[in-house]
N, C-alpha and C positions, 0 to 999 in steps of 0.2 A: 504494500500500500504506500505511495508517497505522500500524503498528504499527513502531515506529521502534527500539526495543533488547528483549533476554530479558535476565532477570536469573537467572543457575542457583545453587541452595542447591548444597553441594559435599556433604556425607556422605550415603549413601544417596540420593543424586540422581545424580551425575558418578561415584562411586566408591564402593564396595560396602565401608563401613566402621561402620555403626550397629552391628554384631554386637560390631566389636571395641571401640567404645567401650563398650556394655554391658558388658563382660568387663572392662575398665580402671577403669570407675567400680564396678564389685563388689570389686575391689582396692581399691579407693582409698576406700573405707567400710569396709572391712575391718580398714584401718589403722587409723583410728580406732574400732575397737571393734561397730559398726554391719555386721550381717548382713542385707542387702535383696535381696528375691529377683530376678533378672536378668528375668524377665518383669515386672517392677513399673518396674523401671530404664526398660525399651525403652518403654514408654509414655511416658516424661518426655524420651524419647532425641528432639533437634532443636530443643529448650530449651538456652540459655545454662546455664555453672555457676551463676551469680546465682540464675536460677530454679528448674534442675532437682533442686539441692540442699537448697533446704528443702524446697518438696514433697515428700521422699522423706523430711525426718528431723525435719520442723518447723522451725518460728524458732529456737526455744531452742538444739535441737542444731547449728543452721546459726550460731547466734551462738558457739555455742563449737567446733563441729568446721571449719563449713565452709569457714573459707580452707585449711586445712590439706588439706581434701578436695581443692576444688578443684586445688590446687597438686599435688597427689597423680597427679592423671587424666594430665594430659598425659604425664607420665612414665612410668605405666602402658601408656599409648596407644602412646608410643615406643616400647617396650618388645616389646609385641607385635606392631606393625608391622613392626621392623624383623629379627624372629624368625620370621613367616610374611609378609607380605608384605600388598599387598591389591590389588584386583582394580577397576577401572575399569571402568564396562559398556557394553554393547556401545551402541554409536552413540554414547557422549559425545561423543568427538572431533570425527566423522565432522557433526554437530548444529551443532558450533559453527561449526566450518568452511564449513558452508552456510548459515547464517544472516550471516556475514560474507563471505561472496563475494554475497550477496542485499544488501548495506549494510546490513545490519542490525548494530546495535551489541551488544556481549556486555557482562557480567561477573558474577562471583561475590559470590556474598553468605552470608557464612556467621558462625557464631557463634565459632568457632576463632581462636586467637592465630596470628600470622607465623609462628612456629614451630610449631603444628601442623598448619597448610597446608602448613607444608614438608615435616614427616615423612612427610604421607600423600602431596606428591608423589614424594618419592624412591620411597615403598612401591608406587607404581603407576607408577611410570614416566613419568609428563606432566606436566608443568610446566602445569596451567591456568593460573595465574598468569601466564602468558606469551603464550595463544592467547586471550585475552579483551583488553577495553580497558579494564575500571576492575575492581578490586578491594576489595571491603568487607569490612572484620576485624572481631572484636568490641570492640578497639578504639576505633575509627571511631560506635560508638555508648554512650551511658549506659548501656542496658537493652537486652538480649538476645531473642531471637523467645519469647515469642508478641510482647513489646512489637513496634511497627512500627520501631523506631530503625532498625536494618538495612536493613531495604528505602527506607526514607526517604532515609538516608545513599546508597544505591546510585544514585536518581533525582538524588538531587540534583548524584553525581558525573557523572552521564550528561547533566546540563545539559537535562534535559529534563522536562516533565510528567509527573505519573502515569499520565494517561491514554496515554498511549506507549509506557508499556510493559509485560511484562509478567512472572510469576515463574514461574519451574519447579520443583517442590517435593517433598519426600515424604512428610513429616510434617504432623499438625494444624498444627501451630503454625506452618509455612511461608505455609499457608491463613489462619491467623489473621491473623497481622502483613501481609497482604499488604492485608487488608480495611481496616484504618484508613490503610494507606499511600495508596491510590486503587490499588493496581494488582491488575489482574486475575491469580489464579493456576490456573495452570495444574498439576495433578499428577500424580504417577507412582508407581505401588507397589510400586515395584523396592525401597522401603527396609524394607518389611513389612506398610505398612499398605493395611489393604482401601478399594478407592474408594469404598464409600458413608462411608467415616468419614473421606473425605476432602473431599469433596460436604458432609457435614454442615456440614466449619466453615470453609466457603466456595470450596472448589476450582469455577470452573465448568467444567469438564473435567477425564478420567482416562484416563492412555492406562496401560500396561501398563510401560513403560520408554522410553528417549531413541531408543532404535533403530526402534520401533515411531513415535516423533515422528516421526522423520527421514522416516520411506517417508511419511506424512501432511502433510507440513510445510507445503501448501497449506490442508489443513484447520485445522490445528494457530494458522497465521496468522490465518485467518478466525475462527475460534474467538475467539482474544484481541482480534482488532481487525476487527470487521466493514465499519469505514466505509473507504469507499476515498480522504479525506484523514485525515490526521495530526489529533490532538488536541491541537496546542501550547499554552503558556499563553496566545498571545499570540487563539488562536480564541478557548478558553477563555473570557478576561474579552471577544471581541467578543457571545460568543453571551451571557456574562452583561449585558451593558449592555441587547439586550434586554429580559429579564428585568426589569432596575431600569426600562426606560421603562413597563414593566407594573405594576410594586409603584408607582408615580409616579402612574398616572391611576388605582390603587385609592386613592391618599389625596386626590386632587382627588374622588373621588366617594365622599368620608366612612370609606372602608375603612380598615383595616390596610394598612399599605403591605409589602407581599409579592406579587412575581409571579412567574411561571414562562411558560418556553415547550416546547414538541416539537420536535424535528427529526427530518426521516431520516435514512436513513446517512450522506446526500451533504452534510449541515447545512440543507436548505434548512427555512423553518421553515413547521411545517402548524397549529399552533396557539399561542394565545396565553391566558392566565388569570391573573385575579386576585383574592384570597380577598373571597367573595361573602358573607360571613355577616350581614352587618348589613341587607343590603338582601333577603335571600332570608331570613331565621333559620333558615337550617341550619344547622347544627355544622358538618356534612361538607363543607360548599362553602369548602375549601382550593382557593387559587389550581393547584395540582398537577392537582385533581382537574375544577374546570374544565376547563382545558387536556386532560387526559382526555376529558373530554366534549367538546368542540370535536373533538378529532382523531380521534373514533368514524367507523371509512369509511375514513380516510386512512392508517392502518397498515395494510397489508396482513398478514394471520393470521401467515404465516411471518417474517415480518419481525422482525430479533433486533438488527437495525443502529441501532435509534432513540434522540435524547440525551434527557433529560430537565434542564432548567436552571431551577433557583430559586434565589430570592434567600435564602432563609431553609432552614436544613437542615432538610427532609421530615419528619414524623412517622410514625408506624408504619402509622397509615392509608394514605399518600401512596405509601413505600417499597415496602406489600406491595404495591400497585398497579401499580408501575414494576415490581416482580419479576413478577408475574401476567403485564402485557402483555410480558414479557421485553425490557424497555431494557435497552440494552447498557452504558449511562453516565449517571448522577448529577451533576451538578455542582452545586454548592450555595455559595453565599457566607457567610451568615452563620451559626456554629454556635448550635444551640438552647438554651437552657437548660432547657427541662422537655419527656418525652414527644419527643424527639428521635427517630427510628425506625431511622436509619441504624446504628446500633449493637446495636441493641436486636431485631431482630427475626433470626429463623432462615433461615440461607440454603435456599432452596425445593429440595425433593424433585424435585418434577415435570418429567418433559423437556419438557412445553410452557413453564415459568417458565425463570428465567436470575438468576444472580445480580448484580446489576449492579456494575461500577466504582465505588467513590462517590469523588468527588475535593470537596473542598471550599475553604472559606475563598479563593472567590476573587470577589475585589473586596471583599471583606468589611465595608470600611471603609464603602463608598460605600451599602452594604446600613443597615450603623449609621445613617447621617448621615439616614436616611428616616424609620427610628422617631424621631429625636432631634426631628426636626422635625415630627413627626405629633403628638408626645406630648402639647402644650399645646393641642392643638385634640381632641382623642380626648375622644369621652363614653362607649363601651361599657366599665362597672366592669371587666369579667372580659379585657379587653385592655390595659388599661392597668395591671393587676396583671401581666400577664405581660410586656407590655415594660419595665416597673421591673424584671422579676426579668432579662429579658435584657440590660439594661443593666448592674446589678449581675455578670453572666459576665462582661462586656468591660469592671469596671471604669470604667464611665462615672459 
């Protein structure tokens, strides 16, 4: 099995609470003067205070109300919680406990302080904090989901790749922060929101709630981690080295030094490319794309399990490519500075596309030290402008 920990958002994922925070933060703007309509609120609901308060009243009003807001909510939150209660749903429990009797590792990740994870356990009765193995507070991060800090911080306590693991979520913004983190998310819209607007901003999957996971959880796994070994860092930088012995003999044959390789699920690798544009004058013939073309035959149509590894993070031509043939994982070493596509392009509609993992910066360095060394021998104008501008990213 490679999927090696879940990471679960706690409000409106684990425990049936977005309603009431909506009702807590119309309090807690109220105080300060500020009437915002509770359907306005619930759309911002799964965002940190940091974020979900200016959005709602601007900078200005955030630079003069919003600590006072924020500081407002939780007590609001308390408040109502601990006057009607709240409701856990069905299968959190029952999800966790079988993904840990599976060794599979848990923990929460949410944007909430100590103290309002605790209110909302007293309000429901379970102590998640105690049936998980790492817990993330908001805290634990600078900036609050959509940013990835949260999820980042979760992998990082879980000592593990992004590629390992994966999120369960209910909100955009669960999906969003999950996408720059590298890990795949998984969602559910037991919190209010409809799956295709959760699919938009990157969910690759939508189950209905945790109980409906649970009876699936063979699918559920498959889903997040189709290959049947683990993606640690340590495959990671092997499958990347690859890669760099491919961007190597594109600069021994005058190229850009950038290469990519294909795997299958199993890692074995089915092709090999590296950016052909000087000796072909394509544009298009990106080392990715290559590699595309070499492995034409060798993906089987259904096939969702395959890695995709470059040296230099994909541009939007590369990425919609790797969504199209549904790669399940991105790896990429060094981040782009112009025309990047990992970021940039919209996670795919289609059941035949997949939104892929992207995990990045790895080996990053050893990706640098290729252009460093390419650069004094390079005669194409129009690349040696752009590794000036990628040297200026990293600072060189």
């Amino acid at each position: 099995m490679a999927l090696s920990a879940v990471i679960f958002d706690v409000d409106g994922t684990l425990v049936d609470t977005n309603q009431l925070h909506v009702e807590a933060f119309v309090r807690a703007f109220a105080s300060r003067g500020y009437k915002v309509p509770p359907d306005r609120i619930f759309q911002e609901i799964g965002k940190g205070g940091d974020n979900l308060v200016p959005a709602l009243i601007g900078r200005d009003g955030d630079e003069k109300d919003g600590k006072a807001i924020r500081e407002a909510e939780p007590e609001e939150y308390r408040k109502l919680v601990e006057s009607r209660g709240c409701r856990i749903f069905p299968g959190a429990v029952e999800i966790i406990r079988a993904l840990r009797d599976s060794a599979i590792k848990t923990a929460l990740a949410t944007s909430s302080n100590k103290q309002q994870l605790q209110v909302t356990e007293k309000g429901c009765g379970v102590e998640f904090s105690k049936l998980v193995d790492v817990v993330v507070l908001a805290d634990d991060a600078s900036s609050s989901k959509p940013a990835p800090d949260i999820v980042v911080a979760a992998v990082e306590k879980l000592k593990m790749s992004p590629a390992q693991c994966t999120m369960v979520g209910d909100t955009p913004y669960d999906a969003a922060s999950c996408r720059p983190a590298g890990v795949v998310c998984l969602g559910v819209t037991s919190g209010g929101h409809e799956a295709n607007e959760l699919i938009s901003c990157g969910a690759r999957a939508v189950w209905d709630n945790l109980a409906t996971m649970r009876e699936q959880m063979d699918c559920v796994l498959r889903t997040a981690s189709p290959q049947p070994i683990p993606l640690t860092q340590a495959l990671l930088e092997k499958l990347m080295g690859e890669s760099l012995a491919c961007a190597e003999e594109a600069m021994n044959m005058g190229e850009i030094p950038i290469g990519a390789v294909i795997t299958r699920g199993d890692l074995t690798i089915i092709s090999r490319g590296y950016n052909r544009l000087n000796s072909t004058r394509n544009k298009t013939a990106h080392a990715e794309m290559v590699a595309f073309a070499e492995a034409s035959g060798k993906i089987p149509a259904e096939a969702r399990d395959c890695v995709l590894i470059s040296t230099l993070e994909p541009c939007v031509m590369c990425t919609g490519a790797a969504m199209e043939a549904a790669i399940d994982t991105i790896v990429y070493g060094l981040t782009a500075p112009a025309d990047s596509g990992t970021h940039r392009v919209r996670p795919p509609q289609s059941p035949e596309s997949q939104m892929p993992r992207i995990v990045g910066n790895v080996l990053a360095q050893e990706s640098l030290r290729l252009f460093k060394k390419w650069l004094p021998t390079a005669a194409n104008p129009q690349q040696i402008a752009y590794v000036r501008q990628l040297l200026k990213l990293h600072d060189e």
